[in-house]
N, CA, C and O atoms as a MOPAC input file, in Angstrom:
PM7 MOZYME 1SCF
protein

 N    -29.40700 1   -21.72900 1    10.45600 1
 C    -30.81700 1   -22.00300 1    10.34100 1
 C    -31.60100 1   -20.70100 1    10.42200 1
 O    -31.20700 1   -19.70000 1    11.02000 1
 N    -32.87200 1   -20.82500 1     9.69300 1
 C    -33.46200 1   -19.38800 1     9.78300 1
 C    -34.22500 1   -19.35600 1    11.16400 1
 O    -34.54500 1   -20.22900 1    11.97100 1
 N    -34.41100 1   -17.75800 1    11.09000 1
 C    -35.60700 1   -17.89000 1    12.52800 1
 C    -36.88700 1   -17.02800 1    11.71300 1
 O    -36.82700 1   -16.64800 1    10.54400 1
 N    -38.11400 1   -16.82100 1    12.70800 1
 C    -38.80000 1   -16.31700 1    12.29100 1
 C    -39.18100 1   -15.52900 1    13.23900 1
 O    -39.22600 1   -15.97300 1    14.38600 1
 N    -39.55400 1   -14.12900 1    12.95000 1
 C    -39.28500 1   -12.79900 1    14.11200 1
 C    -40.88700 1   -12.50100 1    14.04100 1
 O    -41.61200 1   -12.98800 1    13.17400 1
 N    -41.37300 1   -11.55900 1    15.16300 1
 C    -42.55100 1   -11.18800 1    15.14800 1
 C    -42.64000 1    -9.64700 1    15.09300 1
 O    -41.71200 1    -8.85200 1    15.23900 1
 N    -43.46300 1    -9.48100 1    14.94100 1
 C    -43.67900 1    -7.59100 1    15.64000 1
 C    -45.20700 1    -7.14800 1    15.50100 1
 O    -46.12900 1    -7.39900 1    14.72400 1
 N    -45.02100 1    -6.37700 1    16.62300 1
 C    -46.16400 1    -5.53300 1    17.53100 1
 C    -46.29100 1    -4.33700 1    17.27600 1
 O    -46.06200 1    -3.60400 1    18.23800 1
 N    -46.69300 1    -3.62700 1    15.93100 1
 C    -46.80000 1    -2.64800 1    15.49000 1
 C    -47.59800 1    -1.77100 1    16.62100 1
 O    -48.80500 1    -1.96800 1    16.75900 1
 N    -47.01700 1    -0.94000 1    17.31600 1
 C    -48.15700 1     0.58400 1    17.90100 1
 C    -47.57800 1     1.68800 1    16.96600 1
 O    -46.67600 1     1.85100 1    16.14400 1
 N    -48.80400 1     2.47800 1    17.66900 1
 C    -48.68000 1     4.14000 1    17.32700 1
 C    -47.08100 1     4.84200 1    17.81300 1
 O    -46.48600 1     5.54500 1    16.99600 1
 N    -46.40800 1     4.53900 1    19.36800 1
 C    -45.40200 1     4.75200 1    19.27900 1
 C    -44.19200 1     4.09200 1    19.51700 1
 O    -43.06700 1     4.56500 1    19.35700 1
 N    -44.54000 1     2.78000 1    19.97700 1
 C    -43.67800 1     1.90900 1    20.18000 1
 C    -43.73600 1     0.69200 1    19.07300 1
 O    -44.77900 1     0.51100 1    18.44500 1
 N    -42.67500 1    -0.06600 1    18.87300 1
 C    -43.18600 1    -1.30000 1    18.02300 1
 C    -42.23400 1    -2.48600 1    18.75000 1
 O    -41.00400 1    -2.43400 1    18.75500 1
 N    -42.97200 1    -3.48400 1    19.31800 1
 C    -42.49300 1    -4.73800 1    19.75900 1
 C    -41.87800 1    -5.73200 1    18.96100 1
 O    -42.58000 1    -6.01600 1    17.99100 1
 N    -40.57600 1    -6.50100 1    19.03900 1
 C    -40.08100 1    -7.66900 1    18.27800 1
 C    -40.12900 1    -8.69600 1    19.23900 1
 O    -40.01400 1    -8.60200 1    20.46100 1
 N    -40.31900 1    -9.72400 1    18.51000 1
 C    -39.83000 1   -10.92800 1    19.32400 1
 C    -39.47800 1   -12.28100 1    18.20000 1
 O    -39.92200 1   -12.07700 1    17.07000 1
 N    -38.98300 1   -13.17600 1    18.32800 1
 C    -37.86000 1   -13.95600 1    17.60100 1
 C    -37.57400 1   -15.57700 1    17.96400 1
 O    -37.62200 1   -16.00300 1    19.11700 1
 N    -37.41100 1   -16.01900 1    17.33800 1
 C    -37.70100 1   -17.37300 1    17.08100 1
 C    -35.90400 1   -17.77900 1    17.53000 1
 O    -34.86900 1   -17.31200 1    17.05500 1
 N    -36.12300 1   -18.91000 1    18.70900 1
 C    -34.20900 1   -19.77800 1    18.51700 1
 C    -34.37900 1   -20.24500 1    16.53900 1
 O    -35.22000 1   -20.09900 1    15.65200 1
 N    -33.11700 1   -20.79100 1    16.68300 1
 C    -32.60300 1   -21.32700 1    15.16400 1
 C    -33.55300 1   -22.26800 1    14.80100 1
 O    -34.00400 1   -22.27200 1    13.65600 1
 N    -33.89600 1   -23.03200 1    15.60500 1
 C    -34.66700 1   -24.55900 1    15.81100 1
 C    -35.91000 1   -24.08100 1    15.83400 1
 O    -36.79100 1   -24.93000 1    15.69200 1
 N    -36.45400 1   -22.27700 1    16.05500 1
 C    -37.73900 1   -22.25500 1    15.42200 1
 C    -38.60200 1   -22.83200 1    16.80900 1
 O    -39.79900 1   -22.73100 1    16.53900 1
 N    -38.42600 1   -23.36600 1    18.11200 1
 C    -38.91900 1   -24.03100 1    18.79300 1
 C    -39.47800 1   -23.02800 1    19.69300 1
 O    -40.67000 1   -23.15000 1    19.97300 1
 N    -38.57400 1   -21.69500 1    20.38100 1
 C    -39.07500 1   -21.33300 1    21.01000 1
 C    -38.98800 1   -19.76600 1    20.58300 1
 O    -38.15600 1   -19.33500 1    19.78400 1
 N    -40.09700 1   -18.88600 1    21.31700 1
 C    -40.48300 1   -17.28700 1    20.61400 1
 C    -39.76900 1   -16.70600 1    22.34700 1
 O    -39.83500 1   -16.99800 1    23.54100 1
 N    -39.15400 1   -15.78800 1    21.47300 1
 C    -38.45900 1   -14.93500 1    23.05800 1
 C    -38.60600 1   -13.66500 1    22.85500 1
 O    -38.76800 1   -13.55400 1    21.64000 1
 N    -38.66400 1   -12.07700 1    23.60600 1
 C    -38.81900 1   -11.00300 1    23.35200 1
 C    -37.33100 1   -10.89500 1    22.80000 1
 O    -36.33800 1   -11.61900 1    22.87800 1
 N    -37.62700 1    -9.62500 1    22.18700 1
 C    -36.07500 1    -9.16900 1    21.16900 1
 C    -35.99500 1    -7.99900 1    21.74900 1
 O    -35.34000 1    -7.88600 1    22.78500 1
 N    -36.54500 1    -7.09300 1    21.27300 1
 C    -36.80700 1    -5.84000 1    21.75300 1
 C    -38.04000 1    -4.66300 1    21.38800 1
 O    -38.67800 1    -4.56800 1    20.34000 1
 N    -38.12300 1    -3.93200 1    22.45300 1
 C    -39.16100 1    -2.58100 1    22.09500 1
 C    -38.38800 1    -1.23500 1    21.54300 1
 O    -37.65700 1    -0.64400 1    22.33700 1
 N    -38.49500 1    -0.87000 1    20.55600 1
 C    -38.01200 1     0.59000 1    19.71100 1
 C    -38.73800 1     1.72600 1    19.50300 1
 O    -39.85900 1     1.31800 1    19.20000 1
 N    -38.73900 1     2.52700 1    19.49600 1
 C    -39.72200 1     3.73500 1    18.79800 1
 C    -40.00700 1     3.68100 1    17.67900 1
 O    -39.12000 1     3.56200 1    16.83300 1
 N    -40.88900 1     3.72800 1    17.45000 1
 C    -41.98300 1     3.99300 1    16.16200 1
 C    -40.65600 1     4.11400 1    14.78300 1
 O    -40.43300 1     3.26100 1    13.92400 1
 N    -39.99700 1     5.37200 1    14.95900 1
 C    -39.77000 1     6.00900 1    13.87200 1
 C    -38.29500 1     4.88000 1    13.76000 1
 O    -37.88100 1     4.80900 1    12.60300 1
 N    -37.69300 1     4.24100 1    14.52900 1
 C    -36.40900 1     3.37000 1    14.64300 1
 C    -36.81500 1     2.05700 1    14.09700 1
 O    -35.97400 1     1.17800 1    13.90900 1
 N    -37.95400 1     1.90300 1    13.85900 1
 C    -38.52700 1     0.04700 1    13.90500 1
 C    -37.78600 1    -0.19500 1    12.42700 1
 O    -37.08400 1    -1.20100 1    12.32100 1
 N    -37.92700 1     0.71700 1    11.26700 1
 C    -37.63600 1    -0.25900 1    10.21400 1
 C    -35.77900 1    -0.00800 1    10.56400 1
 O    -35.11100 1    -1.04000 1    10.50400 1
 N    -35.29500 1     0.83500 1    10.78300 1
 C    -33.62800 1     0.91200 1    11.07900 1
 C    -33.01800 1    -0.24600 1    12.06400 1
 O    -32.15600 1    -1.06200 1    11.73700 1
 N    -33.48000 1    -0.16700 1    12.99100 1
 C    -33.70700 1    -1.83800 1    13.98300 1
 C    -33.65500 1    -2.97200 1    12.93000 1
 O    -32.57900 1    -3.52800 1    12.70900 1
 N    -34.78800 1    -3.33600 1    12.26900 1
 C    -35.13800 1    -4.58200 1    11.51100 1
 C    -34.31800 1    -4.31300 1    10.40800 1
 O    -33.63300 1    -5.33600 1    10.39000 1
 N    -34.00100 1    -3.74800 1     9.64900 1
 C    -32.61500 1    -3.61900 1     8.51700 1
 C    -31.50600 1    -4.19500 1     9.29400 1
 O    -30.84800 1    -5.18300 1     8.96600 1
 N    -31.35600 1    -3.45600 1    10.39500 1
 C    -29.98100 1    -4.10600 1    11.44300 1
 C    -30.05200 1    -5.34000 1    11.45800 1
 O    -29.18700 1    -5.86600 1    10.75600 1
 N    -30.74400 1    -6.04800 1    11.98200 1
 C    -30.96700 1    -7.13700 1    12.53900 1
 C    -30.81000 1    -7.93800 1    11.48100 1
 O    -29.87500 1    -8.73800 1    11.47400 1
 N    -31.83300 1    -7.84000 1    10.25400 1
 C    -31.45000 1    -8.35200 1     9.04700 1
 C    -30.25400 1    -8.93200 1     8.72900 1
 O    -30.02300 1    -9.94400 1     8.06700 1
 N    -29.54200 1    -8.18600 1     9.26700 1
 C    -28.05700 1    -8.12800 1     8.33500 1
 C    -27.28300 1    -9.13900 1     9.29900 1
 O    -26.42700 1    -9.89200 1     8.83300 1
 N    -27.65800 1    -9.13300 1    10.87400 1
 C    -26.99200 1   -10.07400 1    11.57000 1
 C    -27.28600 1   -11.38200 1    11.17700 1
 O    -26.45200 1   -12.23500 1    10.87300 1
 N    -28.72800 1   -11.53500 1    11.19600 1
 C    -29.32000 1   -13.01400 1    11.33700 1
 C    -30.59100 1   -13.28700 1    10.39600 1
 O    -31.54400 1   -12.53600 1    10.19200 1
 N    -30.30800 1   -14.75100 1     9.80600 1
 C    -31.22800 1   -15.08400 1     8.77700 1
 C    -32.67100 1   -14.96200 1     9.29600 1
 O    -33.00200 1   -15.81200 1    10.12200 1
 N    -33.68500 1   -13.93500 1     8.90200 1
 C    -34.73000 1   -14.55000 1     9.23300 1
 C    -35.71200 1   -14.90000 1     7.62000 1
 O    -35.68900 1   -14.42700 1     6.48400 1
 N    -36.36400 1   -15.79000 1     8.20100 1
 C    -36.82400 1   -16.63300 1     6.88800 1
 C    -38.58000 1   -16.08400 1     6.77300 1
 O    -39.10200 1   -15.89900 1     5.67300 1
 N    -39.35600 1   -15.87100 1     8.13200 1
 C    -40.25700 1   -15.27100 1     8.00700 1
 C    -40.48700 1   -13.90400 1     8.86800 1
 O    -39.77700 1   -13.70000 1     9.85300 1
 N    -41.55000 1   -12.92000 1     8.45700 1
 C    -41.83400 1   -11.91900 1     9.43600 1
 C    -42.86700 1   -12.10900 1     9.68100 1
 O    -43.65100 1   -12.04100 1     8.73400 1
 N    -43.49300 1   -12.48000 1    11.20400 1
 C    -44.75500 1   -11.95600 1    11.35000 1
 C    -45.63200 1   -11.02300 1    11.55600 1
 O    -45.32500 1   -10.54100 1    12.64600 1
 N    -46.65200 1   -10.42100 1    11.10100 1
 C    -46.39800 1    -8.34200 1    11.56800 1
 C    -48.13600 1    -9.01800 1    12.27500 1
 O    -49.05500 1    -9.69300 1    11.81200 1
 N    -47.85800 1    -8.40900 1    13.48500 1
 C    -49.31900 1    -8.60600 1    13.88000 1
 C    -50.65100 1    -7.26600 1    13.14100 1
 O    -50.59400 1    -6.07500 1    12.83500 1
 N    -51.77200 1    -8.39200 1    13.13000 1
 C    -53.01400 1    -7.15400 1    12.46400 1
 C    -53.90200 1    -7.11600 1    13.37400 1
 O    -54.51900 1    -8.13700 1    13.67800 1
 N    -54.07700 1    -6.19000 1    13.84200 1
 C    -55.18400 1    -5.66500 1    15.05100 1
 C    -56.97000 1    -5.68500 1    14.67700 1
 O    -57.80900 1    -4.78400 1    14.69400 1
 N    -57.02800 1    -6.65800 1    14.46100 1
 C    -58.89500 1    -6.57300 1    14.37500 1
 C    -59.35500 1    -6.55500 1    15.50900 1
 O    -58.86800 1    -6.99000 1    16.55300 1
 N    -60.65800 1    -5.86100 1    15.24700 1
 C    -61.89600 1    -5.71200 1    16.28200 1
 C    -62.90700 1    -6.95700 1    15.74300 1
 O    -62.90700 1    -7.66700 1    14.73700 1
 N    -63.73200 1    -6.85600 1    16.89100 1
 C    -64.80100 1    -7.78600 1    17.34200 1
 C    -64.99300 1    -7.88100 1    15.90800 1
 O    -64.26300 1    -8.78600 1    15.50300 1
 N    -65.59500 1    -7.39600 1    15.03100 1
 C    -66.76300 1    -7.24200 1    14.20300 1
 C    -65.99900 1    -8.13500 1    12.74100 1
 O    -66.62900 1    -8.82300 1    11.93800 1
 N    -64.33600 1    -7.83400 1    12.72100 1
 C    -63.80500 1    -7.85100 1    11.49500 1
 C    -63.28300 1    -6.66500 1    11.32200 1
 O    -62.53300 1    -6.92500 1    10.38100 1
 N    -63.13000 1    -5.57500 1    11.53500 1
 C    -62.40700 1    -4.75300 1    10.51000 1
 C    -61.29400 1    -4.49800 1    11.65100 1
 O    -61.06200 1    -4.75700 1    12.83200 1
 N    -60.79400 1    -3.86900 1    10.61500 1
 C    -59.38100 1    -3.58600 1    11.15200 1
 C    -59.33100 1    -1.99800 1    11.89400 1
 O    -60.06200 1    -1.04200 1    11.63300 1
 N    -58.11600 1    -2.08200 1    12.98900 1
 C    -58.25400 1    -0.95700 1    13.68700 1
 C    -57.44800 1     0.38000 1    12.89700 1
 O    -56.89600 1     0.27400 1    11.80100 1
 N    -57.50100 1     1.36400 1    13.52900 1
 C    -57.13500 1     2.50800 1    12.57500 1
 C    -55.78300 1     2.84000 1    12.15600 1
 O    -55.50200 1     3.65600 1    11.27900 1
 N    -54.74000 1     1.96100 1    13.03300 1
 C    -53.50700 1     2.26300 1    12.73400 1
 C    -52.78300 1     0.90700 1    11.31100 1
 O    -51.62600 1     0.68500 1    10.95400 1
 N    -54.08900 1     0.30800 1    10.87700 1
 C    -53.93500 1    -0.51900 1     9.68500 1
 C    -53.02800 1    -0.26100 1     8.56800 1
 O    -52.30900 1    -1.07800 1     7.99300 1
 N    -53.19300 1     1.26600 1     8.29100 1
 C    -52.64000 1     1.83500 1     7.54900 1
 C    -50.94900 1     2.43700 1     7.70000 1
 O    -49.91900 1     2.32100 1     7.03700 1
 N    -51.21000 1     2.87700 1     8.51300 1
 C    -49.46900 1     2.75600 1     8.93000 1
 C    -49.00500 1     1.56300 1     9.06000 1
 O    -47.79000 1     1.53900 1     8.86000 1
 N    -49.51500 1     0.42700 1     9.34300 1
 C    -48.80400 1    -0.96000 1     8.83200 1
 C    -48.37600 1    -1.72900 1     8.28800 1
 O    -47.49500 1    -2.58700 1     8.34300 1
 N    -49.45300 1    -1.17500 1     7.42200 1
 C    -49.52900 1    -1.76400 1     5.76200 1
 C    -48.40500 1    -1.29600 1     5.15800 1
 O    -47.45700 1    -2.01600 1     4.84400 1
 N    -48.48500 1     0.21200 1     4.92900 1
 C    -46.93800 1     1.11800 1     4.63600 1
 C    -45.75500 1     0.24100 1     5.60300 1
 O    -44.83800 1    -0.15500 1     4.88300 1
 N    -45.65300 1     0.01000 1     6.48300 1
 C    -43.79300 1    -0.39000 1     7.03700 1
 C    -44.08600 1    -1.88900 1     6.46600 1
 O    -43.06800 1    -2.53200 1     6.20900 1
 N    -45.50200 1    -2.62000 1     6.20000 1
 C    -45.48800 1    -3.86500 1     5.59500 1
 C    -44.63500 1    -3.71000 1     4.34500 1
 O    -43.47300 1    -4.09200 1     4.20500 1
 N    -45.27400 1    -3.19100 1     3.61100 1
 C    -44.70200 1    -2.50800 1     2.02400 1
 C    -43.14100 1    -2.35000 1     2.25500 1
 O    -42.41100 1    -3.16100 1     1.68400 1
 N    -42.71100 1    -1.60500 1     2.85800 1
 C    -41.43700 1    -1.39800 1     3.34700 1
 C    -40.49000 1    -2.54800 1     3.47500 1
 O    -39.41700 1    -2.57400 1     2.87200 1
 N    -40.88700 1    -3.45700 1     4.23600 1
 C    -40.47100 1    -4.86300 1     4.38300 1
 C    -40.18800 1    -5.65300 1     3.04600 1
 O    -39.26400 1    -6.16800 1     2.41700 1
 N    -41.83400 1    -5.38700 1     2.98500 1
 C    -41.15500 1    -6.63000 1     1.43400 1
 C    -40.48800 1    -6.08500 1     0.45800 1
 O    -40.49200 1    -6.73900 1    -0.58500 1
 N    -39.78500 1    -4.87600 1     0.45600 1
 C    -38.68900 1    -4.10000 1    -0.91400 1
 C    -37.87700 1    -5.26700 1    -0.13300 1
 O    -37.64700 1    -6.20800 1    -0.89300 1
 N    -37.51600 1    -5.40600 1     0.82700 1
 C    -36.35800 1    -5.77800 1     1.50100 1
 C    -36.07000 1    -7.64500 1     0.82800 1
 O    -35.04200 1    -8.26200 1     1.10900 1
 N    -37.13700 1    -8.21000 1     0.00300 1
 C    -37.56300 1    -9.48400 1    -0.65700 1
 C    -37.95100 1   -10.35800 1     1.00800 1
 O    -38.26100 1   -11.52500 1     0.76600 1
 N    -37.98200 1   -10.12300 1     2.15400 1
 C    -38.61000 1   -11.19600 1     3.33100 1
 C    -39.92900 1   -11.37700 1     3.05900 1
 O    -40.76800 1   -10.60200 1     2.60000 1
 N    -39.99800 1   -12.60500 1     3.43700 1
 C    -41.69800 1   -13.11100 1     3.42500 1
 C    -42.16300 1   -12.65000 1     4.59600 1
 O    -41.48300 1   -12.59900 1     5.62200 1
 N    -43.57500 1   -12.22300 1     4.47900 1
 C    -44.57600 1   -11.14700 1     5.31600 1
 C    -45.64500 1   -12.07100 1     5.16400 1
 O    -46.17300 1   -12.46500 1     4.12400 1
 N    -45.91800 1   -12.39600 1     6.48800 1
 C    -46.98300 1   -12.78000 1     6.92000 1
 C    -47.99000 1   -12.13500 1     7.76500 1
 O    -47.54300 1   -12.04500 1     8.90900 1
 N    -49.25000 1   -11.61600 1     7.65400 1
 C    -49.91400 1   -11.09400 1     8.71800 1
 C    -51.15800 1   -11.84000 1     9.51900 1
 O    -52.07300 1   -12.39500 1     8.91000 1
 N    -51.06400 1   -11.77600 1    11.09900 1
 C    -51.36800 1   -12.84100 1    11.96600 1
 C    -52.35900 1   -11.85900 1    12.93100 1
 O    -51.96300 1   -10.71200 1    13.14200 1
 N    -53.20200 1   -12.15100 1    13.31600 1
 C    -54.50300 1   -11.55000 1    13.87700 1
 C    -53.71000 1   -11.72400 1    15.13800 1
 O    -53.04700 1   -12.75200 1    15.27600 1
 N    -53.72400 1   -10.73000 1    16.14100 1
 C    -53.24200 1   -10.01900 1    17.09700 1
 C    -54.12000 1    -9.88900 1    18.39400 1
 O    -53.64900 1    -9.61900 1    19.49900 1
 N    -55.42900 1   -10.10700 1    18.13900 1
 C    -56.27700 1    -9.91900 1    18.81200 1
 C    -56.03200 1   -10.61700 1    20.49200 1
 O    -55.75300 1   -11.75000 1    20.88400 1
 N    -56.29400 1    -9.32600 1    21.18300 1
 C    -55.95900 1    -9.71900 1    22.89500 1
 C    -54.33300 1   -10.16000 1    23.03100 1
 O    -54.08300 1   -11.09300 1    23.79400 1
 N    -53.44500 1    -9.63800 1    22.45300 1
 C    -51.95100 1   -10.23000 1    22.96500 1
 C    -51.73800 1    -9.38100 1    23.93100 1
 O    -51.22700 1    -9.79100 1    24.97300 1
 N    -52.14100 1    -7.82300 1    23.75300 1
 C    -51.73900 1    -7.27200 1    25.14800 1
 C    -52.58300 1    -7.69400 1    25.92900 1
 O    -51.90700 1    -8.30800 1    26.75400 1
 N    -53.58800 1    -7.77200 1    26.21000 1
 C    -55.03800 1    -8.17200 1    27.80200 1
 C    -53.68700 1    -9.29400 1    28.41600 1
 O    -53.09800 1    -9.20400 1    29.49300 1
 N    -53.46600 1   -10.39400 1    27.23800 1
 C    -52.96300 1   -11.86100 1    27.51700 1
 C    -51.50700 1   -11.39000 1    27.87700 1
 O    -51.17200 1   -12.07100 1    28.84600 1
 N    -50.75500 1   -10.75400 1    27.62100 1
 C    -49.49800 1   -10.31000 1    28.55600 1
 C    -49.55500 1    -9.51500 1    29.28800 1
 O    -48.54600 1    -9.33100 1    29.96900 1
 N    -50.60900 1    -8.75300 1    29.49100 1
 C    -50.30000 1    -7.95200 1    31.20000 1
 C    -51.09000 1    -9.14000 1    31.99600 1
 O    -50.74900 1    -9.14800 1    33.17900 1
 N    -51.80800 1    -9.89100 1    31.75600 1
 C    -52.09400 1   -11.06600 1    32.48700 1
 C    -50.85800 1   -12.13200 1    32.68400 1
 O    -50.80600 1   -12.88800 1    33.65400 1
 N    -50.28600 1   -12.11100 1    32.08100 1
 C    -49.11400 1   -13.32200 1    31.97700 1
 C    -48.62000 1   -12.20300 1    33.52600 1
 O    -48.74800 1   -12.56800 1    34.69500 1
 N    -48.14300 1   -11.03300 1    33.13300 1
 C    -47.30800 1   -10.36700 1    33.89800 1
 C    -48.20300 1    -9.94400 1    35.29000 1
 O    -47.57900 1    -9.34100 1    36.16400 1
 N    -49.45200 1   -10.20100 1    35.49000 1
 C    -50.10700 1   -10.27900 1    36.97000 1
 C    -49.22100 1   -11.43300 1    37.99800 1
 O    -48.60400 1   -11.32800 1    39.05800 1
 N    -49.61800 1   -12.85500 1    36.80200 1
 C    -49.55000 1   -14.18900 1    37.23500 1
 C    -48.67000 1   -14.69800 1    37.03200 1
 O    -48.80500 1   -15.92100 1    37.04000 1
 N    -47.57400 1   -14.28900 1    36.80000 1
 C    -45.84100 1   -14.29000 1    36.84900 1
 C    -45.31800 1   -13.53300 1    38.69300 1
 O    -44.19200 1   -13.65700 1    39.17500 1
 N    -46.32800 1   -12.91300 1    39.27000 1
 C    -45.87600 1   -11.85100 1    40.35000 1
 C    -44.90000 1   -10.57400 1    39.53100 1
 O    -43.90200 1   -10.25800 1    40.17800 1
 N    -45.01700 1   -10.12300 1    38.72500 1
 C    -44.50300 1    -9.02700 1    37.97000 1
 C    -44.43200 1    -8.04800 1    39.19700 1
 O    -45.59400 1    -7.66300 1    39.32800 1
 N    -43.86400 1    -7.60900 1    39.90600 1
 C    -44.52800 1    -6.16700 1    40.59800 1
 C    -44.92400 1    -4.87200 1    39.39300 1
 O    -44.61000 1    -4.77400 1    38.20700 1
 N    -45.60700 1    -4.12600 1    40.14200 1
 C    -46.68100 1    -3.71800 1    39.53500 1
 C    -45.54600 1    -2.33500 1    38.86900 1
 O    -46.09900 1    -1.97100 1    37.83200 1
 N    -44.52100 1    -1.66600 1    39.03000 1
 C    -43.61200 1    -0.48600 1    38.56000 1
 C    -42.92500 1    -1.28600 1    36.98100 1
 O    -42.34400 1    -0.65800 1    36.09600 1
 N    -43.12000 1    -2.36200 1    36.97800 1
 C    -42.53500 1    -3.16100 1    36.22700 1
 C    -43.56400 1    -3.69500 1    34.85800 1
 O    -43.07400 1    -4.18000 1    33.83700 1
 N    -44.96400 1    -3.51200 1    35.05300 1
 C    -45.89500 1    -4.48500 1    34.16000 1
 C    -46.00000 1    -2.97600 1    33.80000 1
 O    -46.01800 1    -2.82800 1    32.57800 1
 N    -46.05900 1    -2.05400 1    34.35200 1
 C    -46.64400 1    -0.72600 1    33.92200 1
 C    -45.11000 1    -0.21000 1    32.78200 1
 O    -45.16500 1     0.99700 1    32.54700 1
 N    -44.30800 1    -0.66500 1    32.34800 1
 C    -43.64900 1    -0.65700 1    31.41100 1
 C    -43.75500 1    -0.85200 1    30.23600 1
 O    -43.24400 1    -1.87900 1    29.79000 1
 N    -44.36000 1    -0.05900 1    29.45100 1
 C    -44.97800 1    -0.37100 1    28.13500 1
 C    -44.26800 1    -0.93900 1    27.05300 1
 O    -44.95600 1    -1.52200 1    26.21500 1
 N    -42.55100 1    -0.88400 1    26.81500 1
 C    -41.80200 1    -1.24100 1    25.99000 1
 C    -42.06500 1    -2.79000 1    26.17500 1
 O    -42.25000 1    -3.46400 1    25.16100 1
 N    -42.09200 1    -3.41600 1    27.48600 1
 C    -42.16100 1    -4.74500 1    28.61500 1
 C    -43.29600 1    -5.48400 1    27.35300 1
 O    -43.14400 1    -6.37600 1    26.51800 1
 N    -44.34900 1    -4.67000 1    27.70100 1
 C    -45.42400 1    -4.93600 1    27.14200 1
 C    -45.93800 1    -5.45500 1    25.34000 1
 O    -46.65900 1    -6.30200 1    24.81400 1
 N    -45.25200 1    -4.59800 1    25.02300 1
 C    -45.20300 1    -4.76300 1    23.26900 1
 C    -44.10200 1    -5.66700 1    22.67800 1
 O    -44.10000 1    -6.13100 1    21.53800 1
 N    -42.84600 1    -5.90700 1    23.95900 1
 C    -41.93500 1    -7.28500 1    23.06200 1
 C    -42.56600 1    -8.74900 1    23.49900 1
 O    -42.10800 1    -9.80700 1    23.06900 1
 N    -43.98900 1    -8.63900 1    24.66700 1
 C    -44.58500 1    -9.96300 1    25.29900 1
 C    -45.53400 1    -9.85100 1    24.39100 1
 O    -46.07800 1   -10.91800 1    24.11000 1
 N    -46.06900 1    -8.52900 1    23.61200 1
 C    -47.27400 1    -9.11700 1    22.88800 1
 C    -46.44400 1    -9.58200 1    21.79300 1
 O    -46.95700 1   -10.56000 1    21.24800 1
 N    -45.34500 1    -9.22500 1    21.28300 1
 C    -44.87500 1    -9.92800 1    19.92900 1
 C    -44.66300 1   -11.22000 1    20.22700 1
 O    -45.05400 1   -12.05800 1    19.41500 1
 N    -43.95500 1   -11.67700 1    21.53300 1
 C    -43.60200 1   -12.73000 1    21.28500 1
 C    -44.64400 1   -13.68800 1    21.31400 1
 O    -44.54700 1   -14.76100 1    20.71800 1
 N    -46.35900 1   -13.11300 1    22.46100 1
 C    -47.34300 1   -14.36500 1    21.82000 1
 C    -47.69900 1   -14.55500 1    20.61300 1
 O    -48.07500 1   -15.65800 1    20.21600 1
 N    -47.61600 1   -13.30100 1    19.71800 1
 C    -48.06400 1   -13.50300 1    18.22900 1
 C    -46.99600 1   -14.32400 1    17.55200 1
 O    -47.31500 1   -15.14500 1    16.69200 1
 N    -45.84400 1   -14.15200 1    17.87700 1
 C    -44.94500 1   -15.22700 1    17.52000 1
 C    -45.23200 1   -16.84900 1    18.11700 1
 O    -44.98100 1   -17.83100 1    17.41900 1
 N    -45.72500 1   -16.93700 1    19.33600 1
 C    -45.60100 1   -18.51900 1    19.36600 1
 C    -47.49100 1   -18.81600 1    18.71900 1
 O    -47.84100 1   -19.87800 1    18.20400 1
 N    -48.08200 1   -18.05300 1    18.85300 1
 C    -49.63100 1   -18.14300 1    18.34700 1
 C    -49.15600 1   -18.62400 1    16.65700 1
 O    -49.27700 1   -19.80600 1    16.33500 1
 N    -48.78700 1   -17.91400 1    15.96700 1
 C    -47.92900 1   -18.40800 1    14.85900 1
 C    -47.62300 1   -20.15500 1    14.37800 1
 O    -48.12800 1   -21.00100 1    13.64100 1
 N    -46.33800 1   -20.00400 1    15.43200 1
 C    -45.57500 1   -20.65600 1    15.51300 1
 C    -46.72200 1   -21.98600 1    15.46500 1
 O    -46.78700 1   -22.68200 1    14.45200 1
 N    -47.59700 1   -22.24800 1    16.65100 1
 C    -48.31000 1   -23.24900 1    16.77200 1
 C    -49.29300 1   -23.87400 1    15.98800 1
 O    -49.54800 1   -25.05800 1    15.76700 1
 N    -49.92500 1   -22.52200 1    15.51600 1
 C    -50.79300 1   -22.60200 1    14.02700 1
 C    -50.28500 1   -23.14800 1    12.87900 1
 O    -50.94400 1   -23.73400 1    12.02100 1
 N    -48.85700 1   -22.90800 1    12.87200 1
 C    -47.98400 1   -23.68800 1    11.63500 1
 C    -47.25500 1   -24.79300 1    11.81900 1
 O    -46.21500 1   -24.96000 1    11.18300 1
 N    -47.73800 1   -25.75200 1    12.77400 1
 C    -46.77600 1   -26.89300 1    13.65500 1
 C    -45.69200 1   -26.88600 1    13.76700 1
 O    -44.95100 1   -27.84400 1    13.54500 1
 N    -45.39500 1   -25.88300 1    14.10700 1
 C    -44.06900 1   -25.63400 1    14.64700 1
 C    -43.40600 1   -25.97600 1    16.45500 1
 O    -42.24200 1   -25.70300 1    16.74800 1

């Protein structure tokens, strides 16, 4: 069965997170460096069907998009040589909403301050934010 994976594009880290077979539930995958994200996702590719990608898009208040748009767009581009369907999903507040998850979880605090931590919890809300939007 396919799954459908997420990711948390930053400046130097990029977050995955990933769908069970059944599509039911979004779990972190992993955090990579910037320059490893598309070598990672080729890998992964090759293990396991995924049927969609979600790439999160960072808007501000107003509508426009934030400045690292453009480097996204490019590893977007990148993706689809690969023929996967690319979906892009407004992102807005996934980190505020996972270092909050990770207050009110009792995270200790050496632990939330882990930024890799951080970018596979924001993928995986953009993955179930997704997920729910598409009745899944």
């Amino acid at each position: 069965m396919a799954r459908v994976l997420a990711i948390d594009y930053g400046a130097k880290r990029v977050g995955f997170a990933v769908t069970d077979a059944l599509k039911i539930i979004a779990s972190p995958l992993e955090t990579v460096e910037n320059s490893k994200a598309l070598g990672f996702l080729e890998n992964y590719l090759k293990q396991e069907y995924v049927e969609t990608i979600v790439v999160g898009q960072p808007t501000r208040w107003d509508g426009s998009f934030s400045d690292i748009e453009t480097e996204i767009k490019k590893f977007v581009n990148d993706i689809k040589k690969w023929g996967v369907n690319v979906v892009r999903y407004n992102e807005m507040f996934t980190s505020k909403i996972a270092r909050q998850s990770f207050v009110e979880s009792g995270l200790k605090k050496k632990k939330r301050e882990d930024k890799s931590l951080l970018d596979s919890t924001s993928a995986t809300i953009i993955l179930q934010d997704y997920l729910s939007s598409q009745g899944l």
